[in-house]
Backbone as XML, in Angstrom:
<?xml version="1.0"?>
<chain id="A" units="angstrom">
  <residue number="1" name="UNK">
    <atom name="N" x="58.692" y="206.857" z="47.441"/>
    <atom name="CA" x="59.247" y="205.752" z="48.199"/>
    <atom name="C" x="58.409" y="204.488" z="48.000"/>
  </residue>
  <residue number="2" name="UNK">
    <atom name="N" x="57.038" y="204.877" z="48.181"/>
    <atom name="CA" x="56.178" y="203.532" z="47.557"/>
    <atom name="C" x="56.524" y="202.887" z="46.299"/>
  </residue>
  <residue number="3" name="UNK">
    <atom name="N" x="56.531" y="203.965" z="45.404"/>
    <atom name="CA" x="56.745" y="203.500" z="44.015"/>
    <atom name="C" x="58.234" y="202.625" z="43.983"/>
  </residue>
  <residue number="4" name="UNK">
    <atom name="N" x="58.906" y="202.658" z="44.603"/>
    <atom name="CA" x="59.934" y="202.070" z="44.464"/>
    <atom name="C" x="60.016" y="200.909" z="45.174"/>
  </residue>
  <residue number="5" name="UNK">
    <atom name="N" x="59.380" y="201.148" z="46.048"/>
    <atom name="CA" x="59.200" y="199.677" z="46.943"/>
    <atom name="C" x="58.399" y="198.522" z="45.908"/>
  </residue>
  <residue number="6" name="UNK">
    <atom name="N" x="57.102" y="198.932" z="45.118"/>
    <atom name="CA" x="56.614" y="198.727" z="44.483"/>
    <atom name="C" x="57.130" y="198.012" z="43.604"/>
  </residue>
  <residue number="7" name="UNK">
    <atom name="N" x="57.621" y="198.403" z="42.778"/>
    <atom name="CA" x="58.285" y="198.320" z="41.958"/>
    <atom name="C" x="59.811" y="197.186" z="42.132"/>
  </residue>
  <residue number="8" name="UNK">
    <atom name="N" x="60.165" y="197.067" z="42.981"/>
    <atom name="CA" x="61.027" y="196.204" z="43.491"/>
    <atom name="C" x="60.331" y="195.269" z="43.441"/>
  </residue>
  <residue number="9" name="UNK">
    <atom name="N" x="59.215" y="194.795" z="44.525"/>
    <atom name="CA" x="58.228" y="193.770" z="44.434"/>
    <atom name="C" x="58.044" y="193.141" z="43.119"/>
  </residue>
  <residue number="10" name="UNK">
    <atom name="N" x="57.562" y="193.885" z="42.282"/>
    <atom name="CA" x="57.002" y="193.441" z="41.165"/>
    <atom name="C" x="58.270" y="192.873" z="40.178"/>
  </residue>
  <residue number="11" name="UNK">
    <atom name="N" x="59.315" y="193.535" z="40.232"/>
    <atom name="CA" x="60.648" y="192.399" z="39.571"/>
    <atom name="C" x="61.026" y="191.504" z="40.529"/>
  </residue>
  <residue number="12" name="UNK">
    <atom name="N" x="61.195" y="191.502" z="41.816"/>
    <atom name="CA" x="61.276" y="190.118" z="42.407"/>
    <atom name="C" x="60.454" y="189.119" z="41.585"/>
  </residue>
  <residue number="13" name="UNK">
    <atom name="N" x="59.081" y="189.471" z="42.035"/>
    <atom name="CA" x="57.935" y="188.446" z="41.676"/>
    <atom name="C" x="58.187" y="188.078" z="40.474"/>
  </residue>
  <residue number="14" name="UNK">
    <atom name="N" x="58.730" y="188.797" z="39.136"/>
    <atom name="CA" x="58.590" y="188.164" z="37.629"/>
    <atom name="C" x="59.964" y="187.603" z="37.488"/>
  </residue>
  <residue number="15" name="UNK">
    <atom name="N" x="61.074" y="188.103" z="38.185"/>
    <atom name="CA" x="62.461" y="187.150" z="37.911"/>
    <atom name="C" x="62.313" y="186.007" z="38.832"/>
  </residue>
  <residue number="16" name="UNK">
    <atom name="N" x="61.562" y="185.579" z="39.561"/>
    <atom name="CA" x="61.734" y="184.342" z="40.552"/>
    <atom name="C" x="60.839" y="183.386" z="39.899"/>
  </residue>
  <residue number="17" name="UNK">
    <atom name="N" x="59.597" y="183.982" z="38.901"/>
    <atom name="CA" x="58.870" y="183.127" z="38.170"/>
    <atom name="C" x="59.428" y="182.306" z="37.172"/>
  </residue>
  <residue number="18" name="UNK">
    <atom name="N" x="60.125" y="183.710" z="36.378"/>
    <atom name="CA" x="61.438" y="183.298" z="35.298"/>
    <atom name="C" x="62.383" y="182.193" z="35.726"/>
  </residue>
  <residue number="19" name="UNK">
    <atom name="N" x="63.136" y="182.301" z="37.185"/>
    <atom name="CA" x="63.937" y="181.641" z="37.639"/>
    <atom name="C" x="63.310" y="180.018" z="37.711"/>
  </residue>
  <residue number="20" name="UNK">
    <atom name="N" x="61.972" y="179.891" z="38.256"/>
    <atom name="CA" x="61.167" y="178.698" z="38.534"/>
    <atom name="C" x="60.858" y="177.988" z="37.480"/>
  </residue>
  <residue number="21" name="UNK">
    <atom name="N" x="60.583" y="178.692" z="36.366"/>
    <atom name="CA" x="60.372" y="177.754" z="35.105"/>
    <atom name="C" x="61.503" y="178.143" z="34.388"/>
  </residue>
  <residue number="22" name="UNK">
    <atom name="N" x="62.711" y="178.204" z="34.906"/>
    <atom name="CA" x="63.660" y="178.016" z="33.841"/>
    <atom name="C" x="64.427" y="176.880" z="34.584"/>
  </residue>
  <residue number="23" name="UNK">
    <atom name="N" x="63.938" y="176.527" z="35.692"/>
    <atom name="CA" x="64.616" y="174.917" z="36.811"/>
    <atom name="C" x="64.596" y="174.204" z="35.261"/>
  </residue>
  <residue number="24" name="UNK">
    <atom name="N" x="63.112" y="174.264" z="34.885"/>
    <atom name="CA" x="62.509" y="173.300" z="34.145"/>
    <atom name="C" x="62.804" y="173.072" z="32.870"/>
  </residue>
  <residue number="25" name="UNK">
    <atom name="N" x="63.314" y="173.730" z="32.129"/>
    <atom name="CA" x="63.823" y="174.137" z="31.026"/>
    <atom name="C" x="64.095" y="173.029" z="30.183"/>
  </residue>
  <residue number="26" name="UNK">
    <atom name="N" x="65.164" y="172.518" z="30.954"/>
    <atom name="CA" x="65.784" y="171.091" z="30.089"/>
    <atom name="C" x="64.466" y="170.062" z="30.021"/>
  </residue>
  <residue number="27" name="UNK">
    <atom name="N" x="63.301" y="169.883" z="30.757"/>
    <atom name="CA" x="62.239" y="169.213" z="30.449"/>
    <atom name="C" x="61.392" y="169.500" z="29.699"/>
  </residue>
  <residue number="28" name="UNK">
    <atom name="N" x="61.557" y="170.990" z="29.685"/>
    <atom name="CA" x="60.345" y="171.479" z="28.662"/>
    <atom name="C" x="61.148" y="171.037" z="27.039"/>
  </residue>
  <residue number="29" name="UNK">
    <atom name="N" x="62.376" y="171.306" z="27.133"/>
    <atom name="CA" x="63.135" y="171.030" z="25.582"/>
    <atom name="C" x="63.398" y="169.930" z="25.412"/>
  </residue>
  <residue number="30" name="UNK">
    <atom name="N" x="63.295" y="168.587" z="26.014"/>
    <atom name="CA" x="63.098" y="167.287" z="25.553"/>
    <atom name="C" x="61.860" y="166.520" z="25.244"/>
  </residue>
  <residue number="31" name="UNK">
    <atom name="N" x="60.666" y="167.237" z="25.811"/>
    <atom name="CA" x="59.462" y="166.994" z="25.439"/>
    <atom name="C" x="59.030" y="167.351" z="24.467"/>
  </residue>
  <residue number="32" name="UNK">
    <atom name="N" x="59.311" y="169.043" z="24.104"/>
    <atom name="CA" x="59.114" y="169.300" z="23.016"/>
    <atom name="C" x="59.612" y="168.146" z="21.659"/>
  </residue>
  <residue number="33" name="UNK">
    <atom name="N" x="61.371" y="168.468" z="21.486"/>
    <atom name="CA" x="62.486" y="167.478" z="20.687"/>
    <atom name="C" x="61.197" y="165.909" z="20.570"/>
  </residue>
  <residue number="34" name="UNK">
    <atom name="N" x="60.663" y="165.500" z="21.602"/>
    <atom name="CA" x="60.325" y="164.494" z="21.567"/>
    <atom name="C" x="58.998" y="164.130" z="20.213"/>
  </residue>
  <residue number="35" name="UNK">
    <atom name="N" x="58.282" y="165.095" z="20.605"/>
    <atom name="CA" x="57.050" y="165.804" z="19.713"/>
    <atom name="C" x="57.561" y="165.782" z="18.915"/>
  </residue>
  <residue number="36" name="UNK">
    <atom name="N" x="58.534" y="166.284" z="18.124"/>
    <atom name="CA" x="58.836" y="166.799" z="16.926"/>
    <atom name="C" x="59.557" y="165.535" z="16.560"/>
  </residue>
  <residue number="37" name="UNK">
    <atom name="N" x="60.305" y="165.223" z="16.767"/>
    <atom name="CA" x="60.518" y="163.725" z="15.966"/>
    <atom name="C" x="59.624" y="163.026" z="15.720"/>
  </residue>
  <residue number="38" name="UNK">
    <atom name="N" x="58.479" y="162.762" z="16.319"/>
    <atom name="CA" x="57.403" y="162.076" z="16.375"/>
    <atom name="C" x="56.837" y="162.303" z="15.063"/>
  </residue>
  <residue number="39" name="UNK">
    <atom name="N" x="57.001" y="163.287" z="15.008"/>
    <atom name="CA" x="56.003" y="163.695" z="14.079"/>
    <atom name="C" x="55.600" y="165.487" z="14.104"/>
  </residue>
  <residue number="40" name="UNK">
    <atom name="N" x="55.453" y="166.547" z="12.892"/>
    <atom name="CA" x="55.210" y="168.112" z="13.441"/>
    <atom name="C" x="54.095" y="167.874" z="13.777"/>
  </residue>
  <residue number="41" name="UNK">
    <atom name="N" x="53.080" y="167.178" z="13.369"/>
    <atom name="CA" x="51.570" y="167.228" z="14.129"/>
    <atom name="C" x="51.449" y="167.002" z="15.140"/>
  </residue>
  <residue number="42" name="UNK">
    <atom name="N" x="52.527" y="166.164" z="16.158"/>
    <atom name="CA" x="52.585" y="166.225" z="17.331"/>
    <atom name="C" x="52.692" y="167.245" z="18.391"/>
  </residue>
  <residue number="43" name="UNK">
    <atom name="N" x="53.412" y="168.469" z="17.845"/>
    <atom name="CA" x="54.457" y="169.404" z="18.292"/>
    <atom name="C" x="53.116" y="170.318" z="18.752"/>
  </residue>
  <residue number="44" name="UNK">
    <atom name="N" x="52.208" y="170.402" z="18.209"/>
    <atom name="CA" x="51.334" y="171.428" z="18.438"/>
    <atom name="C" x="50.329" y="171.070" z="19.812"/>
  </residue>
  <residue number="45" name="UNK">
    <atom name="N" x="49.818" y="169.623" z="20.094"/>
    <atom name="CA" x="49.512" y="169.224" z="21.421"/>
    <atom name="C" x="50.571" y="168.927" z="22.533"/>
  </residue>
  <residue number="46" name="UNK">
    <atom name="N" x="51.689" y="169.059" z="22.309"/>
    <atom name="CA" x="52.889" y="168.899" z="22.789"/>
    <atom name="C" x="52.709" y="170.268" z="23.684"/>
  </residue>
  <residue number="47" name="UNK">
    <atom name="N" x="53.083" y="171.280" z="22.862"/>
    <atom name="CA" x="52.848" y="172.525" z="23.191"/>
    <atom name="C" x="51.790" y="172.732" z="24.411"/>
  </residue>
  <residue number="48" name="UNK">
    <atom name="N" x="50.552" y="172.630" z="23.865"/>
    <atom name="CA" x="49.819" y="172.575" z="24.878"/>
    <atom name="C" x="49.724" y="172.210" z="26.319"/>
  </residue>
  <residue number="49" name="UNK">
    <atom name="N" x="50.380" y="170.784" z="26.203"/>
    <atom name="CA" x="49.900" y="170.179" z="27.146"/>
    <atom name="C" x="51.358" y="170.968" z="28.461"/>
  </residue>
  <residue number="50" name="UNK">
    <atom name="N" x="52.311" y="171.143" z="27.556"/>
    <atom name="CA" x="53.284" y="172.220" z="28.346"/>
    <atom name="C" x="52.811" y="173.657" z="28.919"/>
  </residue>
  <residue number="51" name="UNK">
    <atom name="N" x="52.342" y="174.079" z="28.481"/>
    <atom name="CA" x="51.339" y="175.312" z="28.527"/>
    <atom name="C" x="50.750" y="175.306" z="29.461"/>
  </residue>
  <residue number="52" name="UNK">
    <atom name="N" x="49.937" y="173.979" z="29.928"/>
    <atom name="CA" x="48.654" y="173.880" z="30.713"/>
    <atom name="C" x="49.505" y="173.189" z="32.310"/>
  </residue>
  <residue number="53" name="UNK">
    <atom name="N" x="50.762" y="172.624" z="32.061"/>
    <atom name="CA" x="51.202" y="172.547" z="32.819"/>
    <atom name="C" x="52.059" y="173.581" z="33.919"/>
  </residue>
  <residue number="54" name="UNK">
    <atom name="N" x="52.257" y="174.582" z="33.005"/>
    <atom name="CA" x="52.765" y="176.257" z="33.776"/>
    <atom name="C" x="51.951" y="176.842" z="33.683"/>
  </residue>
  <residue number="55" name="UNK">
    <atom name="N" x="50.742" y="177.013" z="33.632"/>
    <atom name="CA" x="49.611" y="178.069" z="33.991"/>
    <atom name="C" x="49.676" y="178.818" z="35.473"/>
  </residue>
  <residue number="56" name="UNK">
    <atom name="N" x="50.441" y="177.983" z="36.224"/>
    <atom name="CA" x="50.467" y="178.288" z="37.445"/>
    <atom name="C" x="51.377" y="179.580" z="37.384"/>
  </residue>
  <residue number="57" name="UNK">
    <atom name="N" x="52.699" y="179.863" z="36.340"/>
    <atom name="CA" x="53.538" y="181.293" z="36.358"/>
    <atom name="C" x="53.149" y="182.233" z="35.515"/>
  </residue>
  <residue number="58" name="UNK">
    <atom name="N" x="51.287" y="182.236" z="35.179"/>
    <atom name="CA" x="51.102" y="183.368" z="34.554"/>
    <atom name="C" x="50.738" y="184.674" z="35.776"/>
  </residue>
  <residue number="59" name="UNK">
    <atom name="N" x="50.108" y="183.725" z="36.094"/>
    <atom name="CA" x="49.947" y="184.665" z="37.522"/>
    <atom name="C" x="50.879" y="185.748" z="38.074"/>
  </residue>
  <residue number="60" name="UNK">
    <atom name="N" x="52.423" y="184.988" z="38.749"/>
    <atom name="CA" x="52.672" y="186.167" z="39.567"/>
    <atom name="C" x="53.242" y="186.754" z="38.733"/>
  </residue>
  <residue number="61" name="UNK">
    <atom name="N" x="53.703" y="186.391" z="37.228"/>
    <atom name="CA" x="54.591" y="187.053" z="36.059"/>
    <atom name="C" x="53.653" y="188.235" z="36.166"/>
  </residue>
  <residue number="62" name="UNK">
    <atom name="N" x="52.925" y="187.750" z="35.524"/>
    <atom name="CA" x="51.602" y="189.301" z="35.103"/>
    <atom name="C" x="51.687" y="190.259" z="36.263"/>
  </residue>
  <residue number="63" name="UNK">
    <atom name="N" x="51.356" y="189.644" z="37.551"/>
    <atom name="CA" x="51.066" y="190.020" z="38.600"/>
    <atom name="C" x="52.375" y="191.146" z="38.922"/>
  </residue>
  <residue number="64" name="UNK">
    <atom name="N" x="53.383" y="190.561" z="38.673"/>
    <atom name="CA" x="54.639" y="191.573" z="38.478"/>
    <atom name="C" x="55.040" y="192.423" z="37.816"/>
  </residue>
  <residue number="65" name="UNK">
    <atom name="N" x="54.749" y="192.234" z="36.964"/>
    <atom name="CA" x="54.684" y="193.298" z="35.644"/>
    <atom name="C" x="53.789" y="194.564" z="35.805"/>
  </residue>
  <residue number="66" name="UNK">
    <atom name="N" x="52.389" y="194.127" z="36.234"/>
    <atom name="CA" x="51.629" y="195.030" z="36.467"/>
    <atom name="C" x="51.850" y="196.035" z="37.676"/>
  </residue>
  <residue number="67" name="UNK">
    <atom name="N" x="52.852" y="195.309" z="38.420"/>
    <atom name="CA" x="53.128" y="196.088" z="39.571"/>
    <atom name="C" x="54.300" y="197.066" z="38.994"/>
  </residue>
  <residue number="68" name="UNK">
    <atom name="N" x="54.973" y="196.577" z="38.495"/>
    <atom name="CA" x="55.775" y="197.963" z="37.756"/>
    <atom name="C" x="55.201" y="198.650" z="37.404"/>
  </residue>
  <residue number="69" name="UNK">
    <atom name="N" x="54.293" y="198.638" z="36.206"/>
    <atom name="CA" x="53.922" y="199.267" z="35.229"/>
    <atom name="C" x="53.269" y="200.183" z="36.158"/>
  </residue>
  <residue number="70" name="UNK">
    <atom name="N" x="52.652" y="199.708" z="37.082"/>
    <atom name="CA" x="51.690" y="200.517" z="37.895"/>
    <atom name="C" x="52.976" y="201.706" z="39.430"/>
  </residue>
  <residue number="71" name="UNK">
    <atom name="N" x="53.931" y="201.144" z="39.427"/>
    <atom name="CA" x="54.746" y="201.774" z="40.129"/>
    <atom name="C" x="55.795" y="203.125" z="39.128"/>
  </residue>
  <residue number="72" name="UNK">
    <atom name="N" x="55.836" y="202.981" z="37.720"/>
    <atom name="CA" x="56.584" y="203.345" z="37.070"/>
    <atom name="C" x="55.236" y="204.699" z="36.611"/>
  </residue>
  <residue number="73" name="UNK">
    <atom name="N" x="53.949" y="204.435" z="36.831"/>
    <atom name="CA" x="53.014" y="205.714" z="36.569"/>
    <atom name="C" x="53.262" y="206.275" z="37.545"/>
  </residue>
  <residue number="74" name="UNK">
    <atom name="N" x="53.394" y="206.196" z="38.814"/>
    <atom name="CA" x="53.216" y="206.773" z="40.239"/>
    <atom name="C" x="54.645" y="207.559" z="40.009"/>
  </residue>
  <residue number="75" name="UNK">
    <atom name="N" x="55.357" y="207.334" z="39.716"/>
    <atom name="CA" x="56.524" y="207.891" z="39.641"/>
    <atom name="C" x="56.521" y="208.796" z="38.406"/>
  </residue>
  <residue number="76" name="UNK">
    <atom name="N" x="56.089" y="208.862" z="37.728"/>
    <atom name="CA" x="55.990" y="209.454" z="36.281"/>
    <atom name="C" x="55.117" y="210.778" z="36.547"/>
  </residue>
  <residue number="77" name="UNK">
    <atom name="N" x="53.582" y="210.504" z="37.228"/>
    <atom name="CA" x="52.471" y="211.666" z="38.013"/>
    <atom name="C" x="53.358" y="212.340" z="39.165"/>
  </residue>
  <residue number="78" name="UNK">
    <atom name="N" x="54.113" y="211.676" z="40.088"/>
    <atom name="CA" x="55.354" y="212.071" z="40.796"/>
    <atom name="C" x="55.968" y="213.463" z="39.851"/>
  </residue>
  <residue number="79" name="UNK">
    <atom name="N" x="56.410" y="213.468" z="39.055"/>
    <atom name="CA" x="57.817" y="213.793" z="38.619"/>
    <atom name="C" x="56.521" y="215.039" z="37.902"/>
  </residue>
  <residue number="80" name="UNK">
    <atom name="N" x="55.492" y="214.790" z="37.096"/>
    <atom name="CA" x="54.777" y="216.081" z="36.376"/>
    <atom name="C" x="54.561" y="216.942" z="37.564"/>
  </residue>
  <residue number="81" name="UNK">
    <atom name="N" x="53.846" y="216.171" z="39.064"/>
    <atom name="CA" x="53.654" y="217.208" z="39.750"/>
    <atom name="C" x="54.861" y="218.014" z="40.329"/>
  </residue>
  <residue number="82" name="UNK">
    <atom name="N" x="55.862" y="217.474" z="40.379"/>
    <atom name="CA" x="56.880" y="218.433" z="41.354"/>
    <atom name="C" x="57.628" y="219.603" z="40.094"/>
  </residue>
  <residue number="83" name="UNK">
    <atom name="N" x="57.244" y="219.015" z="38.677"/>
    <atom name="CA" x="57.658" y="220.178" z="37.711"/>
    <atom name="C" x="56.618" y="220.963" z="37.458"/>
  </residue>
  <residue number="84" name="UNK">
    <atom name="N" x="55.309" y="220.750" z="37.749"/>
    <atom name="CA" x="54.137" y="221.941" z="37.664"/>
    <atom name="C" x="54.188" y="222.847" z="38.787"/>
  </residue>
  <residue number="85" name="UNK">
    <atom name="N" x="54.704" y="222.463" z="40.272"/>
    <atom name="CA" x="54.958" y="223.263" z="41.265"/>
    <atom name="C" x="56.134" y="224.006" z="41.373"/>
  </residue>
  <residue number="86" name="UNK">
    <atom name="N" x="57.232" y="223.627" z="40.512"/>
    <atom name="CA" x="58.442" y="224.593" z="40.745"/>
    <atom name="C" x="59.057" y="224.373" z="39.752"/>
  </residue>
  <residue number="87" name="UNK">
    <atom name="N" x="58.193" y="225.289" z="38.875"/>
    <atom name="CA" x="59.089" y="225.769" z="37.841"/>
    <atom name="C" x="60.292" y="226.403" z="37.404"/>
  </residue>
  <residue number="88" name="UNK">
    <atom name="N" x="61.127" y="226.061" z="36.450"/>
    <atom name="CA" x="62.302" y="226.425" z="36.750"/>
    <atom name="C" x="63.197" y="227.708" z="35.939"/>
  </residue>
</chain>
């Protein structure tokens, strides 16, 4: 039951991150477009400076992910123990 609760949590948290920087989307793809006309040597601090501006959704992304990953073992050690106890 944890694991699933868990696990819920942790895709909330990474689709609402997804959802938050995809508001942004159309800004991130005109800045880029912008860079790149400019010039490709532009495109690469362009990048960056986009990058450094969402640092803030590495967090709960990861943070979500890991909560699966970590809810999807619990469930996995779940499932070996109840087939080592009653065998069939």
């Amino acid at each position: 039951m944890i694991a699933i609760l868990l696990y819920i949590i942790g895709l909330v948290s990474a689709l609402v991150t997804l959802v938050m920087v995809g508001f942004d989307a159309p800004a991130i793809y005109s800045q880029l477009m912008v860079a790149y006309n400019s010039g490709v040597e532009n495109l690469l601090p362009a990048a960056g400076r986009i990058a450094t501006s969402y640092n803030w959704a590495l967090t709960p992304f990861l943070g979500g992910l890991l909560l699966m990953g970590f809810a999807r073992v619990i469930v996995l050690l779940g499932a070996v123990n109840r087939a080592l106890r009653h065998p069939v």
